[in-house]
N, C-alpha and C positions, 0 to 999 in steps of 0.2 A: 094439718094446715100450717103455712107457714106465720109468720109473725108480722104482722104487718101493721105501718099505724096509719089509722085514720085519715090524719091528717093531708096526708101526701099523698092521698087521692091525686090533689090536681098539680100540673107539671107545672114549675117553675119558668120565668125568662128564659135562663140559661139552658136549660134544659132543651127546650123548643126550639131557642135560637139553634144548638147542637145537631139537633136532627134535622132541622131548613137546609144544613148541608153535609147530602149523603156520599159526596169525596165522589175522585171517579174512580172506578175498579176498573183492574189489570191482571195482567195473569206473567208465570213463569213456570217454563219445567225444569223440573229440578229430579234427577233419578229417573226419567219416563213419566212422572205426575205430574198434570198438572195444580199448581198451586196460584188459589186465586188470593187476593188482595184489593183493598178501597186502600186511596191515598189521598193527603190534605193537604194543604199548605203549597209555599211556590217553588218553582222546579230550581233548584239549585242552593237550593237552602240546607241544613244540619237537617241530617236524617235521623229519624226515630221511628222503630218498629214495634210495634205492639202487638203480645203473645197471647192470645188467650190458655184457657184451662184446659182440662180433658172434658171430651165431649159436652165443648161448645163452640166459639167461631169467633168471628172479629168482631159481630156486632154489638158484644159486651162493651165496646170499647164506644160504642156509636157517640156516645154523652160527651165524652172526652178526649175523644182523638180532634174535633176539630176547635178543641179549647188551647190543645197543645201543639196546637199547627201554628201559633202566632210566630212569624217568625224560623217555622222549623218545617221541613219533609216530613208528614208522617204517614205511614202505613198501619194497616191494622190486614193482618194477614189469618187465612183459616189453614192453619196447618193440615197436610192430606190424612181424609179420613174426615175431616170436618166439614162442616158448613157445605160452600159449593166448591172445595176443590175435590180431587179426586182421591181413590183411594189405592191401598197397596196392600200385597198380601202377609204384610208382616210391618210393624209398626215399630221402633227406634229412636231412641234421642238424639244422636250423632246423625242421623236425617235429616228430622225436625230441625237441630240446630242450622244443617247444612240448607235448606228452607229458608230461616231466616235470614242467613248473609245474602244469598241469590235474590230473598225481595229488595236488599237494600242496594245490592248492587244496580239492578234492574232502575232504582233511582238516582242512578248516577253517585253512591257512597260507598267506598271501602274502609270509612271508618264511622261506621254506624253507632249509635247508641240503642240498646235493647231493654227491653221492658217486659216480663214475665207474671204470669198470676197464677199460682196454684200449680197446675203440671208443666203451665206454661212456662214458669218459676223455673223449672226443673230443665230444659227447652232451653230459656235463657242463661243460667248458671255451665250447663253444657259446651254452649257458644264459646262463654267469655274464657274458658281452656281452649276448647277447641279452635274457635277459631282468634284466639289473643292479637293476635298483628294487627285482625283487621277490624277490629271493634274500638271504639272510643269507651264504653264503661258499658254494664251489662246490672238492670236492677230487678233483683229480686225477689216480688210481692208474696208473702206470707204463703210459704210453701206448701207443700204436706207432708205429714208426720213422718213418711215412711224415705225421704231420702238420703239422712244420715246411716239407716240400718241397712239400707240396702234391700229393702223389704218391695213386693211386686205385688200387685193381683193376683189374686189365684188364676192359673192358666186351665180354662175350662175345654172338657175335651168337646163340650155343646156349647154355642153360646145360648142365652137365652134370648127365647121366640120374643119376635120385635112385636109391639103391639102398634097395632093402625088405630084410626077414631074417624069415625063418620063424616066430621065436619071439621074444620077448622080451630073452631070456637072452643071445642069441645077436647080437642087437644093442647091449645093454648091456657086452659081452665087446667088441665092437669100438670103444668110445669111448675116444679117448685126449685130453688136452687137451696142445696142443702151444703151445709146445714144454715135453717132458719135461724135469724136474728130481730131482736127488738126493736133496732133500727133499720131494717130492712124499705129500703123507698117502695110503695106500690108502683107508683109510676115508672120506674127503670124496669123493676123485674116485669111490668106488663108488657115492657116494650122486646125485651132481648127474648119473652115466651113468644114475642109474634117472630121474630125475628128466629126462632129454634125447631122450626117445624116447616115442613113442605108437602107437596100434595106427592101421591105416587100412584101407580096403579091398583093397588090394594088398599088405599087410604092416606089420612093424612097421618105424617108421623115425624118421629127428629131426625135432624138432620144433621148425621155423622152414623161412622159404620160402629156398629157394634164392636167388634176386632180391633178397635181402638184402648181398648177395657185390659185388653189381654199384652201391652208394650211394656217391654223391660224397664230397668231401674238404670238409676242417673251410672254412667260409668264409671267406677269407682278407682280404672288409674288412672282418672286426670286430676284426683284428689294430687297436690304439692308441686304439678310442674304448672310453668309460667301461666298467668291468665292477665284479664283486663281489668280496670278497677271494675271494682264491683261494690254495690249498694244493696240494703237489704229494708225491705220495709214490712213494717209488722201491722195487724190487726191486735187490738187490748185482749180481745177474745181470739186469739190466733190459735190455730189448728198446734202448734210448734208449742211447745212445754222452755222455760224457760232453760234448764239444764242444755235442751236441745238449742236451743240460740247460741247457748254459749259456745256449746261443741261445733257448732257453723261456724260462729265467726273463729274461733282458735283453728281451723282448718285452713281457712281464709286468710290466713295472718292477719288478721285488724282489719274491719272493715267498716264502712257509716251503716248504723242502726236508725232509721228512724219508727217510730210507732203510731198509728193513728187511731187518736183516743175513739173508746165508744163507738169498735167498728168490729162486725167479727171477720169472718174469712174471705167472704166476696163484699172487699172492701170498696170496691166500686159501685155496689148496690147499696150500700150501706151509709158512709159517709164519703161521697165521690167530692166534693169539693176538698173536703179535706186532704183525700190523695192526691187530688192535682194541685193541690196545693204545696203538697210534700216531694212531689214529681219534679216540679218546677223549682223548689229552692236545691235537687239533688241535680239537675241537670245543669242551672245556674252557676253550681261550685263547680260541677266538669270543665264548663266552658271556661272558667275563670283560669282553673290552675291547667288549662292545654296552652290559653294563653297566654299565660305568665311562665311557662315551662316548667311550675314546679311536677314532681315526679307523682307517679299513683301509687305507689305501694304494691 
């Protein structure tokens, strides 16, 4: 069972005010797939993309994408294979990344700001090489362990059999986002388990392909040439060893670290005001020094 307090049974203001507005959703093909997206905020404003992890979707994001629309274009996009976009017979980072520029272009921006968690992380650190010109700063939520080694999923020659559930309830009762923490909100994680499942002909179940399990590791020659700034934001209990921070950011020639106390991996179930809070003073410094011309590094 995962770790859950009490307390936070019931949903906050903010919280509630959050989900009152479910953004409009839009779509873009990018490769032959399509790739769906909710977006917030008003049309011509600073754009911000938001990645989620491996198999899950944008709705991680439901609590605070329209926290961080004041003022800003944001998207919250299901990269394909996820959620309701579609899927592909082979899964990629330099995809995924290519995914993301396409939803932000599709908002009228070629210099986007990006926003990563977990694989997503990985997604967005991809981007900010890959696509350097067209990004304004690319931040990178508490990764996972295996992207400096270059380490994959095992590549199974079967996936394993998906499992269906009767009813709804009964599959939403079985979502845990692991790994469990102390502070883990009930109220978020009830919300993104309703939001993680769909109905199908054989039952109900999650929603993304399996074969997403089985995608390669971050590129590793885009390690030294040009990228965009880039930020890093960590959980106190972060998947990431601290030797391992170091070796990211010495990679990265020097980059902003911030930490969010008393939070572990899915730091948006955990202490979500706090990251948006941390979101918001790393987006603040962007916009400052784009206009004031000082340089990124």
């Amino acid at each position: 069972m995962s770790c859950l307090r009490p307390e936070a049974e019931v949903a906050p203001a903010w919280f509630v005010e959050a989900l009152a507005d479910p953004g409009v959703t839009r779509a873009v093909q990018v490769c032959g797939v399509r790739v769906e997206y909710r977006v917030w905020g008003p049309e011509g404003a600073p754009v911000v993309v938001l990645i989620h992890g491996g198999a899950a979707h944008g709705g991680w994001w439901d609590h605070l994408g329209p926290h961080l629309a004041k003022g800003r274009r944001v998207a919250a996009l299901d990269l394909s294979g996820h959620g309701s976009s579609g899927s592909r017979v082979d899964y990629d980072f330099l995809t995924w990344a290519d995914e993301v520029v396409e939803v932000a272009s599709a908002e009228g921006s070629d210099q986007p700001v990006v926003i990563g968690h977990s694989m997503g992380g990985v997604v967005a650190l991809t981007a900010a090489f890959r696509h350097a010109a067209r990004l304004a700063g690319a931040v990178i939520v508490d990764l996972p362990d295996w992207v400096l080694e270059g380490r994959v999923p095992p590549r199974l020659e079967q996936l394993p059999t998906r499992r269906h559930h009767a009813s709804r309830e009964s599959a939403v009762r079985r979502f845990r986002a692991r790994p469990a923490d102390p502070m883990r909100q009930e109220y978020i994680e009830r919300h993104v388990a309703g939001r993680s499942v769909h109905l199908t002909a054989d039952g109900w179940t999650w929603r993304f392909d399996h074969a997403v399990t089985t995608h390669d590791s971050f590129p590793a020659d885009l390690w030294g040439t040009a990228r965009c700034p880039v930020a890093i934001v960590l959980a106190e209990r972060s998947l990431l060893a601290s030797e391992a921070v170091d070796q990211m950011t010495d990679r990265l020639g020097g980059v902003e670290v911030v930490t969010i106390a008393d939070a572990g991996h899915h730091i948006m179930l955990d202490q979500p005001l706090a990251l948006l809070a941390g979101l918001e003073d790393i987006l603040g410094g962007w916009s400052w020094r784009r206009a004031s011309g000082a340089g990124s590094g």
